[in-house]
ZAPA-101111 format. One line per 4 residues: for each residue x, y, z of C-alpha. Coordinates in nm, 3 decimals, decimal comma, padded with zeros to 5 digits. Example, Ala and Ser with C-alpha at 12.3 -4.5 7.8 and 13.67 -1.06 7.14 Angstrom:
residues 2
01,230/-00,450/00,780 ~ 01,367/-00,106/00,714;
***
This chain:
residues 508
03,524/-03,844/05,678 ~ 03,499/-04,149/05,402 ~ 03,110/-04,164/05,509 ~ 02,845/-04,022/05,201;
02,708/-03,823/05,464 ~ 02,980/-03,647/05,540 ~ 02,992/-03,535/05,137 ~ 02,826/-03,215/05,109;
02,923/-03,182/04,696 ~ 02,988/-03,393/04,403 ~ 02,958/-03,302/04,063 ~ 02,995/-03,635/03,842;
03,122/-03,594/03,460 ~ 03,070/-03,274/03,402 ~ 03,112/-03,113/03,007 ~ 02,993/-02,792/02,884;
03,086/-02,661/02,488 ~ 03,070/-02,334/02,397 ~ 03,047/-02,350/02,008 ~ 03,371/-02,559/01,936;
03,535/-02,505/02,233 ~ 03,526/-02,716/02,529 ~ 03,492/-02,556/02,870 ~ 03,506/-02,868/03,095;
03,592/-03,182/02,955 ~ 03,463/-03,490/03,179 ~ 03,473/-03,288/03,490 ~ 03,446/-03,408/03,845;
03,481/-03,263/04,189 ~ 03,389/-03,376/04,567 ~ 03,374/-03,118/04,825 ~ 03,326/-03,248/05,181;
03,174/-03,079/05,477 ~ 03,396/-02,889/05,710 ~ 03,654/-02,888/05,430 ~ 03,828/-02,584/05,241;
03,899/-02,731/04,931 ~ 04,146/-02,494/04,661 ~ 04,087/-02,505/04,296 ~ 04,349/-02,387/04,098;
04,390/-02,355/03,736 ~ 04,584/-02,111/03,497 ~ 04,389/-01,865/03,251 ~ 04,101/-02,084/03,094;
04,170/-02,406/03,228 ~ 03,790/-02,403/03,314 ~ 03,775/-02,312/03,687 ~ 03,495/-02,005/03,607;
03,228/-02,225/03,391 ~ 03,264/-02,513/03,703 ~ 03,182/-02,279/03,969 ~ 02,895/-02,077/03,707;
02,752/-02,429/03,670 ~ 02,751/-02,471/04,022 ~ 02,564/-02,152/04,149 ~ 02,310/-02,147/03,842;
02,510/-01,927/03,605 ~ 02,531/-02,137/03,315 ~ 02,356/-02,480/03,214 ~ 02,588/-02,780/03,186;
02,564/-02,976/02,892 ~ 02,610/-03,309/03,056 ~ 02,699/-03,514/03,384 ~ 02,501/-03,448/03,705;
02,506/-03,235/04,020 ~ 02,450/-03,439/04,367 ~ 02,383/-03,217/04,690 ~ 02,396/-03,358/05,038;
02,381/-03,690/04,815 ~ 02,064/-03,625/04,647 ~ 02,066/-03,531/04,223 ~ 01,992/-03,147/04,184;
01,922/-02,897/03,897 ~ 02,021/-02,563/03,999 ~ 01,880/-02,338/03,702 ~ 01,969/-02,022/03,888;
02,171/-01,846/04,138 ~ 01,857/-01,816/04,351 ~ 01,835/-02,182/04,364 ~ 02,181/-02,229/04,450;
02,124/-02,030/04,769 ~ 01,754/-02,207/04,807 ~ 01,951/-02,560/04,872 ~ 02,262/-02,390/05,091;
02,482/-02,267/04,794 ~ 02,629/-01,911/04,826 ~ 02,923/-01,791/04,569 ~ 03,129/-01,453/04,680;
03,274/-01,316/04,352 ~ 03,623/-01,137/04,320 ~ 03,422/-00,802/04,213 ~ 03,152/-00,780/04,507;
02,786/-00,833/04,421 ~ 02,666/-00,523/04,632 ~ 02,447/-00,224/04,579 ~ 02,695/00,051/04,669;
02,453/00,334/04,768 ~ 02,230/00,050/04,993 ~ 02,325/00,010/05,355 ~ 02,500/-00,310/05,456;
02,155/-00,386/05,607 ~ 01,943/-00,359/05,287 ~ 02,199/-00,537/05,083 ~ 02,238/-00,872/05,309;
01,849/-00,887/05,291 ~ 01,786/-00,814/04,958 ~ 01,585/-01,041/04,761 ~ 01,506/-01,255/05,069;
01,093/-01,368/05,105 ~ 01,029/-01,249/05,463 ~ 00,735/-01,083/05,630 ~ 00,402/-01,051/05,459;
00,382/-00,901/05,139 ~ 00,655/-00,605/05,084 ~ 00,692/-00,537/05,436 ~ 01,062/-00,637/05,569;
01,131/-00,721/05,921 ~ 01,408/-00,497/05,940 ~ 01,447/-00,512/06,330 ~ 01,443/-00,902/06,326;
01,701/-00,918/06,081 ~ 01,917/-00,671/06,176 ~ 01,934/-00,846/06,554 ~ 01,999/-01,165/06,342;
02,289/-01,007/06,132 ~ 02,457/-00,829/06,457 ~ 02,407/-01,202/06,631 ~ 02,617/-01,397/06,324;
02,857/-01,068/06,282 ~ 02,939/-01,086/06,669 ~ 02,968/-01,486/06,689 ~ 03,217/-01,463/06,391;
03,435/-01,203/06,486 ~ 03,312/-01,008/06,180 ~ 03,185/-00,710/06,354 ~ 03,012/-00,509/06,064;
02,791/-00,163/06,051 ~ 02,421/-00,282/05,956 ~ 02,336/00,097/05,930 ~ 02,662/00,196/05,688;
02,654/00,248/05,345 ~ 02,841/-00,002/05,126 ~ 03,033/00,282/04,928 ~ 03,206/00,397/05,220;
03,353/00,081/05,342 ~ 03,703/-00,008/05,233 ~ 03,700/-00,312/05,086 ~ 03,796/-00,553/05,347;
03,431/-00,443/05,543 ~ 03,294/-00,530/05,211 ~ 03,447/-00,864/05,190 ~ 03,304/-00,916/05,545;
02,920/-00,782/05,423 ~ 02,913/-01,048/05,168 ~ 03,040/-01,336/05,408 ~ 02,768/-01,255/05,654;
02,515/-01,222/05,331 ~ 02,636/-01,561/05,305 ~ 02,577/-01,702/05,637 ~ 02,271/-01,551/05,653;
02,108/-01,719/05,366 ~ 02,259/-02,028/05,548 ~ 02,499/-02,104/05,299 ~ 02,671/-02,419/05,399;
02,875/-02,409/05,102 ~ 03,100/-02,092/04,993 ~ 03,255/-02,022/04,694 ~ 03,542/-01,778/04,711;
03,665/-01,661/04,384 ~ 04,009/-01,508/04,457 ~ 03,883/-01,363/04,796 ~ 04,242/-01,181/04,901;
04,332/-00,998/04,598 ~ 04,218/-00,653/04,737 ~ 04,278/-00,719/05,103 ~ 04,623/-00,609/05,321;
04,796/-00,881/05,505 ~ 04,628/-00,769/05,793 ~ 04,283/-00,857/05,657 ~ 04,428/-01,172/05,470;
04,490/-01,262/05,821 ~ 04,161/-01,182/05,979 ~ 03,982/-01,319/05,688 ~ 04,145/-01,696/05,733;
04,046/-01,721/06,094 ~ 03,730/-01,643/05,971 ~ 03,719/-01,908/05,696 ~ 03,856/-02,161/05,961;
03,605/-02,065/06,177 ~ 03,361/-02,137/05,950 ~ 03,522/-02,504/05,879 ~ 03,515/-02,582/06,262;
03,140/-02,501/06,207 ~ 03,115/-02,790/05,950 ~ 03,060/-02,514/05,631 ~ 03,277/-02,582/05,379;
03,446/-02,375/05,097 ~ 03,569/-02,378/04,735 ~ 03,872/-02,164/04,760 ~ 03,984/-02,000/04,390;
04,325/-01,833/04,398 ~ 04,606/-01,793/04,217 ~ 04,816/-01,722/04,502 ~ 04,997/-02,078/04,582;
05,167/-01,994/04,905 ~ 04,796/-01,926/05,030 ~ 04,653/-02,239/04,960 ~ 04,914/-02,433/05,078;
04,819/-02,265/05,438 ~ 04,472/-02,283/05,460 ~ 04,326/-02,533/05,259 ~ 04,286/-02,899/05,301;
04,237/-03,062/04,963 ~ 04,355/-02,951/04,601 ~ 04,181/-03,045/04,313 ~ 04,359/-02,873/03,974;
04,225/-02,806/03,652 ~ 04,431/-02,768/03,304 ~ 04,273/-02,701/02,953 ~ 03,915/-02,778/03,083;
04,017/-03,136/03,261 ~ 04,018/-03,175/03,627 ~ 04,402/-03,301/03,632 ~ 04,407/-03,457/03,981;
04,290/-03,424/04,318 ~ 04,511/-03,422/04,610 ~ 04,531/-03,415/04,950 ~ 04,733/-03,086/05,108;
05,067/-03,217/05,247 ~ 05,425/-03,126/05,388 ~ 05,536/-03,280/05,027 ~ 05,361/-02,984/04,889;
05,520/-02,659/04,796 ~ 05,389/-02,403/04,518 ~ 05,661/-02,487/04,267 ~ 05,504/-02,853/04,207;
05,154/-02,692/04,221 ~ 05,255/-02,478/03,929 ~ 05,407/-02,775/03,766 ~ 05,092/-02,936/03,769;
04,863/-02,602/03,629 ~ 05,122/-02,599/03,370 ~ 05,190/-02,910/03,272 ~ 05,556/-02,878/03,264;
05,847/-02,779/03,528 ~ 05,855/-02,442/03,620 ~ 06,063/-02,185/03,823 ~ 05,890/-01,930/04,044;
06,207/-01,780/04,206 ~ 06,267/-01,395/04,073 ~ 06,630/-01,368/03,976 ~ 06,803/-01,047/04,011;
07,110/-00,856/03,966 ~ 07,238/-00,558/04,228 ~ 07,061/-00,254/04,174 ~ 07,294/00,013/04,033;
07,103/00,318/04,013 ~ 07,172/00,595/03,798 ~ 07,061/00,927/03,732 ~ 06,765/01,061/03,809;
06,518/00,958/03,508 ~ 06,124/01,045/03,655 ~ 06,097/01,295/03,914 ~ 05,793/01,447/04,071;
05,769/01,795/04,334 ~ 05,461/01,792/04,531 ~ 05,236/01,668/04,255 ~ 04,851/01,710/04,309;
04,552/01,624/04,079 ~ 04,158/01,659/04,143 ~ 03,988/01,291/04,177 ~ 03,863/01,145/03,886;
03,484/00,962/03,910 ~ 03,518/00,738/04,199 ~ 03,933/00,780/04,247 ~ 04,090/00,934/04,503;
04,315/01,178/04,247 ~ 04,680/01,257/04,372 ~ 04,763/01,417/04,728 ~ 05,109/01,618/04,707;
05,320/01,315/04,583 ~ 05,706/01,387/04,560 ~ 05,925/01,082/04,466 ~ 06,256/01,032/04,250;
06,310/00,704/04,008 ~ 06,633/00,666/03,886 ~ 06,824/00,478/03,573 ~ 06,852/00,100/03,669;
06,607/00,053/03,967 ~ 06,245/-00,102/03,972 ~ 05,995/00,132/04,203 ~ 05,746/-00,077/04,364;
05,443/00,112/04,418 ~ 05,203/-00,100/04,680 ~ 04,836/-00,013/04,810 ~ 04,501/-00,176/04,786;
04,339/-00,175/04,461 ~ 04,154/00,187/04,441 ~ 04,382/00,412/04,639 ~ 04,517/00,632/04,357;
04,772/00,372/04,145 ~ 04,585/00,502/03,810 ~ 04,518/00,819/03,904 ~ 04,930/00,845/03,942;
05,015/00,689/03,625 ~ 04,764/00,868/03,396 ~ 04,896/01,251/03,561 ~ 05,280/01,093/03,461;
05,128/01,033/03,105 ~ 04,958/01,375/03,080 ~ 04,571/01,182/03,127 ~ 04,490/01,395/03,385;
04,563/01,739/03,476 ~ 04,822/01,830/03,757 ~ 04,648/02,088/03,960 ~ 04,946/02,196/04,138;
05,295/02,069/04,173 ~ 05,581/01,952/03,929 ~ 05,636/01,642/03,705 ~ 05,991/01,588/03,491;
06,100/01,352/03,287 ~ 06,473/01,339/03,173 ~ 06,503/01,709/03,301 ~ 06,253/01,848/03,110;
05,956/01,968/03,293 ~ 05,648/01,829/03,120 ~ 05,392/01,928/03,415 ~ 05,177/02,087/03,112;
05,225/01,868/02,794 ~ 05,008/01,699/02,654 ~ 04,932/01,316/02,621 ~ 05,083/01,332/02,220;
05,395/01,474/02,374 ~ 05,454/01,298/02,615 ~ 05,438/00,996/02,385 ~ 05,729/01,152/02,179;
05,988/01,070/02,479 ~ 06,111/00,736/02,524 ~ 05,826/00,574/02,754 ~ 05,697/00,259/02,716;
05,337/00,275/02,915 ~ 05,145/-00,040/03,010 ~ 04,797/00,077/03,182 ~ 04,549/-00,079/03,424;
04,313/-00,209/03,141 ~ 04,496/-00,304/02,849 ~ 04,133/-00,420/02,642 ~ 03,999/-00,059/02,698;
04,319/00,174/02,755 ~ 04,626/-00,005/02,567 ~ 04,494/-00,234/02,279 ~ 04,224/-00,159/01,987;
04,048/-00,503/01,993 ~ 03,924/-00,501/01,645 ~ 04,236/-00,372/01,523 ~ 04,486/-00,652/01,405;
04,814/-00,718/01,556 ~ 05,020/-00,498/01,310 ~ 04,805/-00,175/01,382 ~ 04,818/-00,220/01,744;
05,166/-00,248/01,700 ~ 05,206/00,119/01,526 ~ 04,950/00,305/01,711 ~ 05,203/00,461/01,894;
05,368/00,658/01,636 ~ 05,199/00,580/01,302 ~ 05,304/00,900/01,146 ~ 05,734/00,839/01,196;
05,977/00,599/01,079 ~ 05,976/00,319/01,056 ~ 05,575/00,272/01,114 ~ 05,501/00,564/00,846;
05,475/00,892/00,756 ~ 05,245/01,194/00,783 ~ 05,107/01,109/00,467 ~ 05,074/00,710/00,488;
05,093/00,424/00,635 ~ 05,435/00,164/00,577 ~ 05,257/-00,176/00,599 ~ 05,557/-00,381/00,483;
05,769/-00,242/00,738 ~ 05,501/-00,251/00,992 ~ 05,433/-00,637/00,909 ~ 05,791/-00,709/00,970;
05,823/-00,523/01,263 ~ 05,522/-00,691/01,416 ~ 05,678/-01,090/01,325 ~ 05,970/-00,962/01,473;
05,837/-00,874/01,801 ~ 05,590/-01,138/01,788 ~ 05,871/-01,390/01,761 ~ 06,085/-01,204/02,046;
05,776/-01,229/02,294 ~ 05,654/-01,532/02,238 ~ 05,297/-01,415/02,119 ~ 05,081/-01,675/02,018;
04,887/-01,596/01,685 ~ 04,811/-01,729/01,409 ~ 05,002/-01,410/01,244 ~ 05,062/-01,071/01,236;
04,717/-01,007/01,056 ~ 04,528/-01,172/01,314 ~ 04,234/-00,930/01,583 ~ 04,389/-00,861/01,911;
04,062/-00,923/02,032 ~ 04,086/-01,308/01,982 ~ 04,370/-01,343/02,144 ~ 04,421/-01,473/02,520;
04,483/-01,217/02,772 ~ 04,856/-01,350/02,837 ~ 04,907/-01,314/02,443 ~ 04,707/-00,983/02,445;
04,975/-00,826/02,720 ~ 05,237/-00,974/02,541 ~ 05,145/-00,773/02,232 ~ 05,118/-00,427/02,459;
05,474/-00,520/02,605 ~ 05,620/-00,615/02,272 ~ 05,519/-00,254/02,155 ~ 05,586/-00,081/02,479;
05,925/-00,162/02,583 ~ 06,063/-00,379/02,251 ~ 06,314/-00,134/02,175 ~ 06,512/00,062/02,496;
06,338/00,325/02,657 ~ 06,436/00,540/02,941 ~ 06,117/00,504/03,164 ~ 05,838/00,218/03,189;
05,556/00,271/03,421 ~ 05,331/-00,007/03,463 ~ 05,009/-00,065/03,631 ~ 04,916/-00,393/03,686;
05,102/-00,565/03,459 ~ 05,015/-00,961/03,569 ~ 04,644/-00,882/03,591 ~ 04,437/-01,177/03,508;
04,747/-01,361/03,394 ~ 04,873/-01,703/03,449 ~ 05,183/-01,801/03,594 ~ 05,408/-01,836/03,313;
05,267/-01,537/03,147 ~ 05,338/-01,319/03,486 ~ 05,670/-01,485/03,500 ~ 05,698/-01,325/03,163;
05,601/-01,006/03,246 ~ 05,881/-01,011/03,564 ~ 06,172/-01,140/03,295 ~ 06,087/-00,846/03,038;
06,096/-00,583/03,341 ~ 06,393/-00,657/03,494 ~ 06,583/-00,691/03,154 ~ 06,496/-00,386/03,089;
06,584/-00,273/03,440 ~ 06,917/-00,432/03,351 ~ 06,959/-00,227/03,048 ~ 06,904/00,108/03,213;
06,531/00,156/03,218 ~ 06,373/00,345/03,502 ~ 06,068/00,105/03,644 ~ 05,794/00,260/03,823;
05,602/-00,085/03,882 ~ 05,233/-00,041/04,025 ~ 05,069/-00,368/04,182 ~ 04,826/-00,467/04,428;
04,994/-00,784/04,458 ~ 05,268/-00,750/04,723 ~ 05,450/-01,112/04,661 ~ 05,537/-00,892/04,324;
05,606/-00,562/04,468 ~ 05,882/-00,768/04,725 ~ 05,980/-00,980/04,452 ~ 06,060/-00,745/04,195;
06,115/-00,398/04,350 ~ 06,465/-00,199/04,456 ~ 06,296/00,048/04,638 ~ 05,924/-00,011/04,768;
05,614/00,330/04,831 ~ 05,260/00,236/04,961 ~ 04,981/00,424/04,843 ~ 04,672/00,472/05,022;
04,363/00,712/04,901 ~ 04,584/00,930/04,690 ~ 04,860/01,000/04,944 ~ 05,243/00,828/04,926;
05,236/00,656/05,278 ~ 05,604/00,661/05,246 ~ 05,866/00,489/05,051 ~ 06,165/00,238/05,172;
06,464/00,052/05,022 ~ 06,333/-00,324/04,953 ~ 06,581/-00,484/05,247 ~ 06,402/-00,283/05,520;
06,014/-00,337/05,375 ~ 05,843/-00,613/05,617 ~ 05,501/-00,748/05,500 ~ 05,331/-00,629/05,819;
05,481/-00,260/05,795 ~ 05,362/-00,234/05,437 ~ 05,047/-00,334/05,529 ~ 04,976/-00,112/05,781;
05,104/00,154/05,537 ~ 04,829/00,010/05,254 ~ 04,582/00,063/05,581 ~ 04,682/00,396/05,639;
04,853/00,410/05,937 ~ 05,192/00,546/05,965 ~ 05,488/00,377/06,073 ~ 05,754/00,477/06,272;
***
């Protein structure tokens, strides 16, 4: 497959600035047809403005775009699909209250004037769903799909806009192993078809299965380009993201548990927006034990934490922390006890962006000792405080006076666990900790939980990523819309019982 014809993609010396930053630095990257090549990269090592270049999203600044061998200018998504360039993005591009029909059509030029063939197409989109094993609902709507038949709408949008390049921008992080597995024989499928596919994940293990070539970006370079290989494993691919050696095995003592430190009796709370609320939970966490809370992303993880922290209301049931029943305190009390919280969205829910590192730090409890008093605030200690932990977490800033909004995300979670669990507390409950982080910076994230594991804590650890959940967890529950599936000590979880439990089917 040396032939030019055989190249469906290269994109020759590519640089885009943003101000004084630079994005991509003298970027290049050859895709060949009937290939799955994997792009990997940590936190801003430029994968995101490569690919936005690519399908239209963003102009580059210089070097040049060849397609099938031939110099293009894609100005726009739409021309990206026009020349056989489709791009599925890790949030889905679908209209939620359209039918799976309406929303693979949309914004295709068919029939005469506004009229849509809707029978043609629809005997089109059953034809590719059937020949690819994806066997969707044309007539469903999109809202009531779980995710995985989402995933499969916008494959099939794909294929029929006759994409014969895909871009797949972390394309398994809301799917179970099941529909990992069903999605790869899909995407191999599709490579014995002669497509071919840009693969972004952060999930090593992954693309050491299913891809073919690995082409790895660091600090807006393209580092090298290699072929997959037994020589392979993730460790060296992380070596190479980082730049440095780097160990990916999750080191742990014996679980000793203690007494009982979280406990909740049949706890129940109305649905939130578009959550799923809390169905008649009843678990136990004790002293010295991380529990791993698994499910698909959307099947009540934050609706659990935020009725823990007194964010939502508990319509029946009871909740108690350190024997004291708290099923009806409030938020400001509940933040009195010694909890260190780390929510889903830490820009929205857990940092003030325009605030600067030393106020985020004392937001907490800005009114006691050490931060202040009722009456004011005690910068000097507060300053000190904040270097301190700053130092101890290894948060990159240019100082304690500096916006947590310009920090990175890694730095910006350092700062929330810094504050959270810096000094001992008896219960941490954290959702989604390694979210949009980088491997060293999740690695960082593990460390600081398990110490504090170590020193007594009581973990309640809520991921959608089950490598963590296994890695990191003493005792292991599955969620799935709202109701506790079950829960298992970590020697007898499998990765295929789990996932039938984040699918909703019980296990005997």
């Amino acid at each position: 497959m040396d032939d030019k014809k055989d190249i469906y993609l290269e994109m020759r010396h590519i640089t885009k600035r943003f101000a004084n930053v630079i994005a991509n630095d003298d970027v290049s990257l050859t895709v060949k047809k009937g290939e799955i090549h994997a792009l990997l990269g940590e936190n801003g090592a430029g994968k995101s403005t490569l690919m936005n270049m690519l399908y239209g999203l963003v102009k580059r600044d210089e070097g040049e775009i060849l397609w099938k061998g031939k110099p293009v200018s894609i100005q726009s998504p739409a021309e990206a699909i026009n020349v056989g360039i489709g791009m599925i993005h890790q949030h889905f591009q679908l209209v939620e209250k359209f039918t799976v029909l309406e929303n693979i059509i949309l914004g295709r030029r068919e029939g005469k004037f506004i009229e849509l063939p809707l029978e043609e197409a629809e005997k089109k989109i059953q034809a590719l769903s059937e020949n690819y094993g994806l066997d969707i609902k044309t007539k469903a709507i999109v809202e009531n799909l779980p995710v995985g038949e989402q995933q499969k709408v916008e494959i099939v949008k794909a294929l029929y806009r006759e994409s014969d390049l895909l871009i797949m921008d972390e394309p398994t992080a809301v799917l179970t192993p099941q529909e990992v597995r069903k999605l790869f024989k899909i995407l191999n499928r599709l490579r014995e078809e002669g497509k071919s596919i840009i693969f972004i994940s952060h999930k090593l293990p992954e693309v050491l299965e299913l891809c073919d070539s690995i082409s790895i970006m660091r600090d807006g370079k393209m580092i090298r380009t290699l072929p997959n290989s037994p020589d392979l494993d993730s460790r060296l691919l992380a070596s190479y993201m980082v730049g440095r050696d780097i160990n990916l095995q999750v080191e742990k003592k014996t679980c000793v548990p203690g007494d009982v430190v979280l406990s909740l009796e049949h706890a129940c709370a109305e649905p939130v927006f578009e959550s799923c609320g809390v169905k008649d939970i009843s678990l136990e966490l004790r002293r010295g034990e991380i529990l791993g809370m698994a499910g698909v992303d959307g099947n009540g993880q934050e609706d659990l934490s935020e009725l823990i922290m007194g964010l939502r209301k508990l319509k029946s049931g009871k909740i108690t922390i350190l024997g004291q029943d708290i099923s009806n305190y409030s938020t400001k009390q509940i933040r009195e006890m010694p909890i260190g919280y780390i929510p889903a969205d830490r820009n929205h829910a857990a940092l003030v962006l325009d605030f600067s590192l030393q106020l985020n730090m004392a937001i907490n409890h800005p009114d006691k000792k050490p931060y202040g008093s009722k009456w004011r605030l005690n910068h000097k200690e507060i300053a000190r405080i904040t270097k301190e932990k700053m130092k101890q977490f290894r948060v990159a800033a240019s100082g304690s006076g500096e916006l947590a909004g310009n920090l990175s995300g890694g730095n910006q979670q350092k700062v929330v666990l810094a504050r959270e669990v810096g000094e001992p507390v008896d219960l941490i409950i954290a959702v989604y900790p390694t979210r949009g982080l980088d491997i060293d910076a999740t690695h960082f994230v593990f460390d600081t939980m398990l110490k504090a594991r170590d020193e007594g804590a009581a973990v309640l650890y809520i991921s959608t990523e089950l490598e963590e959940i296994m890695a990191l967890s003493d005792r292991i529950g599955v969620l799935n819309e709202g109701t506790l599936m079950g829960i298992m000590p970590r020697e007898e979880a499998e990765v295929e019982k789990i996932g039938l439990l984040m699918a909703g089917e019980q296990v005997v």
